[in-house]
N, CA and C atoms as an extended XYZ file, in Angstrom:
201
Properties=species:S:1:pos:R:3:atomname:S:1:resname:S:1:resid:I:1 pbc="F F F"
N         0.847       -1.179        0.000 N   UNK     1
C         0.000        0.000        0.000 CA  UNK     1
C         0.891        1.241        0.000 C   UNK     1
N         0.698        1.693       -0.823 N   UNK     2
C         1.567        3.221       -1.261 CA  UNK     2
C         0.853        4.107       -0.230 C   UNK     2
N         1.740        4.795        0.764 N   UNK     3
C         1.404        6.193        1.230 CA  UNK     3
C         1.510        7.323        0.739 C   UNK     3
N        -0.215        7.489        1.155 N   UNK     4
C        -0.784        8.900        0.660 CA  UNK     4
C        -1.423        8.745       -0.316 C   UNK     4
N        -1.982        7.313       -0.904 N   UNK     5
C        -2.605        7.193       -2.473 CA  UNK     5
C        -4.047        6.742       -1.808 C   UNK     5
N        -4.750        7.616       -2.317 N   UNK     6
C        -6.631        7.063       -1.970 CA  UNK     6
C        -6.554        5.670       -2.233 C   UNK     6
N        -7.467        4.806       -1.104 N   UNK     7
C        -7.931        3.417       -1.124 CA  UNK     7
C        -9.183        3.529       -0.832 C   UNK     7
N        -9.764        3.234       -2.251 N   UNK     8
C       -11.506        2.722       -2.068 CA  UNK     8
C       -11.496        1.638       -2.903 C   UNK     8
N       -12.980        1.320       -3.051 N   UNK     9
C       -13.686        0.098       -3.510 CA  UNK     9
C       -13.162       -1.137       -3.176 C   UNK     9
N       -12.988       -1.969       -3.968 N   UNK    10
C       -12.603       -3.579       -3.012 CA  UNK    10
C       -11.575       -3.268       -2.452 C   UNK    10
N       -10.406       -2.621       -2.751 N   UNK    11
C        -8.860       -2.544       -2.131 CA  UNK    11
C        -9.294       -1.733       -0.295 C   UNK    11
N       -10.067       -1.037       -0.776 N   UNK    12
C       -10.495       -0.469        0.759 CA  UNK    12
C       -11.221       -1.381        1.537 C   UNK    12
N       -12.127       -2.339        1.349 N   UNK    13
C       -12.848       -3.395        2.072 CA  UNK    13
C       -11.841       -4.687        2.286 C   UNK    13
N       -10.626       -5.089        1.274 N   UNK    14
C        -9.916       -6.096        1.907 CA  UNK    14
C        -8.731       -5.354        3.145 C   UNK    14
N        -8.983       -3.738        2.561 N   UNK    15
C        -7.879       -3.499        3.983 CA  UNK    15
C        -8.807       -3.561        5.006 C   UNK    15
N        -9.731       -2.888        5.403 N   UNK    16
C       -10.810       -3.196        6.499 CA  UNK    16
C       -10.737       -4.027        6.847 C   UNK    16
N       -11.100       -5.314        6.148 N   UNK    17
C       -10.766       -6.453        6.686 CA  UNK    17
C        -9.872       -7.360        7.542 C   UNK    17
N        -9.159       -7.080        6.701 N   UNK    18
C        -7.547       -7.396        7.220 CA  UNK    18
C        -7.059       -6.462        8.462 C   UNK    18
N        -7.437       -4.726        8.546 N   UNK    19
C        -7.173       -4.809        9.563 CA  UNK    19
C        -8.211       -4.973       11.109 C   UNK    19
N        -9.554       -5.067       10.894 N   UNK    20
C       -10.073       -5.371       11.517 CA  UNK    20
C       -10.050       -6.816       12.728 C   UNK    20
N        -9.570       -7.729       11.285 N   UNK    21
C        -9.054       -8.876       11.574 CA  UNK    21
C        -7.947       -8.193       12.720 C   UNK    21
N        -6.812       -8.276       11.975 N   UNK    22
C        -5.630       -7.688       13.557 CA  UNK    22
C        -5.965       -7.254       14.485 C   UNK    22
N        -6.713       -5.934       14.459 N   UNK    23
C        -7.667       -5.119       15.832 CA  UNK    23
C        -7.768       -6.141       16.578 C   UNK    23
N        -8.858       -6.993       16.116 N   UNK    24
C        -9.515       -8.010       17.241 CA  UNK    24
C        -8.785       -9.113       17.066 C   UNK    24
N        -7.393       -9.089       17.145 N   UNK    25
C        -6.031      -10.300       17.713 CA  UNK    25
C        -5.502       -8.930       18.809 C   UNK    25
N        -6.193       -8.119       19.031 N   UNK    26
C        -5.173       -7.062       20.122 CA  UNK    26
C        -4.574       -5.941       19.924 C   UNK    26
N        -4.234       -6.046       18.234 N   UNK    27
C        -3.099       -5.250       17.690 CA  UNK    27
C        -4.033       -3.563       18.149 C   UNK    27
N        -3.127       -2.719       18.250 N   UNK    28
C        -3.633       -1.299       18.860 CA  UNK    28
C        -3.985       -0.411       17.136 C   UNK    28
N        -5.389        0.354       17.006 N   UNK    29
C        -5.009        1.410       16.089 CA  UNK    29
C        -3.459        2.176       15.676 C   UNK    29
N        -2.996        2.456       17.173 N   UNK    30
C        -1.388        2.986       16.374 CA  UNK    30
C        -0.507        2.414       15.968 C   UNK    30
N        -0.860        1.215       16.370 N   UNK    31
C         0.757       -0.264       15.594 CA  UNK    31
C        -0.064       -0.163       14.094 C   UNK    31
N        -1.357       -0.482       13.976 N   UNK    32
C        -1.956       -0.576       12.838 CA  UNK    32
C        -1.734        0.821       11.921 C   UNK    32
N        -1.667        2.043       12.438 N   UNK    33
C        -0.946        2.706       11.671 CA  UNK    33
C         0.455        3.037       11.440 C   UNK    33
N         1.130        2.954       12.405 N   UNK    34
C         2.597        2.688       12.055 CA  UNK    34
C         2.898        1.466       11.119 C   UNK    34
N         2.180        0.408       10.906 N   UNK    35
C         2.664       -0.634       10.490 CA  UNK    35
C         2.370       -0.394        8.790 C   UNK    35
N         1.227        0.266        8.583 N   UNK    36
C         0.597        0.736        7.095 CA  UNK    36
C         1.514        1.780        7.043 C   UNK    36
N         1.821        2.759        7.712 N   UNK    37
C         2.266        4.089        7.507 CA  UNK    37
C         1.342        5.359        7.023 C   UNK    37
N         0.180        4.546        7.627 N   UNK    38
C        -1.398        5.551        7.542 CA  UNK    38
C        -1.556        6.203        8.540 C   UNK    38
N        -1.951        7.422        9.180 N   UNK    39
C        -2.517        7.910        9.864 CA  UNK    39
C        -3.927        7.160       10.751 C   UNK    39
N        -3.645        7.658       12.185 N   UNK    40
C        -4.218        6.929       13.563 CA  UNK    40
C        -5.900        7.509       12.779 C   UNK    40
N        -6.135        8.228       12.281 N   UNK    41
C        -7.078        8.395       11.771 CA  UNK    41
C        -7.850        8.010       10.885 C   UNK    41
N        -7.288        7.803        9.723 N   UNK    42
C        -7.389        6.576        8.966 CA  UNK    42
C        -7.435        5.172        9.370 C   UNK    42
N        -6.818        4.842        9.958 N   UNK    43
C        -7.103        3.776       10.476 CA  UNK    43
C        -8.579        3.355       11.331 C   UNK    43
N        -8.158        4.322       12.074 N   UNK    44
C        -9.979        4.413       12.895 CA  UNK    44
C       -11.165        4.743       12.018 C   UNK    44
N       -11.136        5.246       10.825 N   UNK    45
C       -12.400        5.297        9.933 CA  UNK    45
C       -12.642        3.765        9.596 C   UNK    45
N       -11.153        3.542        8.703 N   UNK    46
C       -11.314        1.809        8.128 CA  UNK    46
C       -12.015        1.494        8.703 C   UNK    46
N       -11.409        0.634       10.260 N   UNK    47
C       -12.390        0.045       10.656 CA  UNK    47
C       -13.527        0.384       11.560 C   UNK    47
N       -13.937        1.735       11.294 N   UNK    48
C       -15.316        1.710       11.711 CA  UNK    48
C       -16.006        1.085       10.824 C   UNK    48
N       -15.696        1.753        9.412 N   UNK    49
C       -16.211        1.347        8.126 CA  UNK    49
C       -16.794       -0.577        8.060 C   UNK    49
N       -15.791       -0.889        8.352 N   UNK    50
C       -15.655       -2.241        8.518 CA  UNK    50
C       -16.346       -2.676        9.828 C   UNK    50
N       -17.541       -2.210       10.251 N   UNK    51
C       -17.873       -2.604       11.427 CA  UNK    51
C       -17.210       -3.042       12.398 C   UNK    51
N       -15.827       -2.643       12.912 N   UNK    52
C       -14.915       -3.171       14.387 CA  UNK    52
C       -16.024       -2.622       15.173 C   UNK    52
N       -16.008       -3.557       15.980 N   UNK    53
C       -16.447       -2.863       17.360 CA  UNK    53
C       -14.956       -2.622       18.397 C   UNK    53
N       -14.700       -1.232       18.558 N   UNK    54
C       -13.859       -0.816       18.973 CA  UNK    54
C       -13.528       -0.677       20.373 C   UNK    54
N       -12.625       -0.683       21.334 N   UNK    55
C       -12.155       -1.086       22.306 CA  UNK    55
C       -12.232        0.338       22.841 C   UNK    55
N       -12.344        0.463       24.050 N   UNK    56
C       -12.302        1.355       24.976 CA  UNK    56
C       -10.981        2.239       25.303 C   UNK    56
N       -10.798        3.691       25.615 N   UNK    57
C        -9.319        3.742       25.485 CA  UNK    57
C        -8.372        2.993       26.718 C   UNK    57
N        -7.141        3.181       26.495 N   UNK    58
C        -6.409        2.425       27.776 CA  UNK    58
C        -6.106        3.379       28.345 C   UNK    58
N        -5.640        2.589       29.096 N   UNK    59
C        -4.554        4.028       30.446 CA  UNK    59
C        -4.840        3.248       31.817 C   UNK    59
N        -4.680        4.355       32.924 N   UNK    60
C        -4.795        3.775       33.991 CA  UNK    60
C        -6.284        3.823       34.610 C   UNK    60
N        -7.266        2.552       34.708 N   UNK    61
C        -8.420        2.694       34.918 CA  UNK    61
C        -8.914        2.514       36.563 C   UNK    61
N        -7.714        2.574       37.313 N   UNK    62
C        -7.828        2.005       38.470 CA  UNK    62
C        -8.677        3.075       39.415 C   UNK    62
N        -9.523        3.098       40.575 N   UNK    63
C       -10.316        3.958       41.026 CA  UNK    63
C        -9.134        5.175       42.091 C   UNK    63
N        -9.353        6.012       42.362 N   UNK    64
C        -8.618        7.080       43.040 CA  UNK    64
C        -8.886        6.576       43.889 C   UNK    64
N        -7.582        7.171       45.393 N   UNK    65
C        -8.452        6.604       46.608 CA  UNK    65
C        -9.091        7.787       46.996 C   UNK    65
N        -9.916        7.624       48.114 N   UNK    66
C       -10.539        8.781       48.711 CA  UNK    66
C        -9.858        9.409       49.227 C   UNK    66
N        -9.714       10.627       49.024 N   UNK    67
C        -9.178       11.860       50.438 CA  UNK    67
C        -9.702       12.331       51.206 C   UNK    67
């Protein structure tokens, strides 16, 4: 996949695919764009496009304590 060249019609639905597929093995939106050399943005359209059901963000989810 050439960066920076529009991907639609089937070439855009087997990337969806494919990366949707990865998404849901774990792989993160930003490995998935570092790894294409697409933008974190692009990537997150794909696979909306592609119906991912998308993961929640990470970080630290642990509760504060009380003060």
């Amino acid at each position: 996949m050439d960066k920076g060249r529009k991907v639609t019609g089937e070439s855009r639905d087997k990337l969806g695919a494919d990366l949707k597929k990865a998404y849901e093995s774990g792989a993160s939106i930003r490995t998935l764009a570092e790894g294409t050399g697409r933008s974190y943005g692009f990537i997150h359209r794909v696979l909306t496009e592609a119906g991912t059901l998308l993961r929640s963000r990470g970080g630290d989810n642990r509760s504060q304590p009380d003060v």
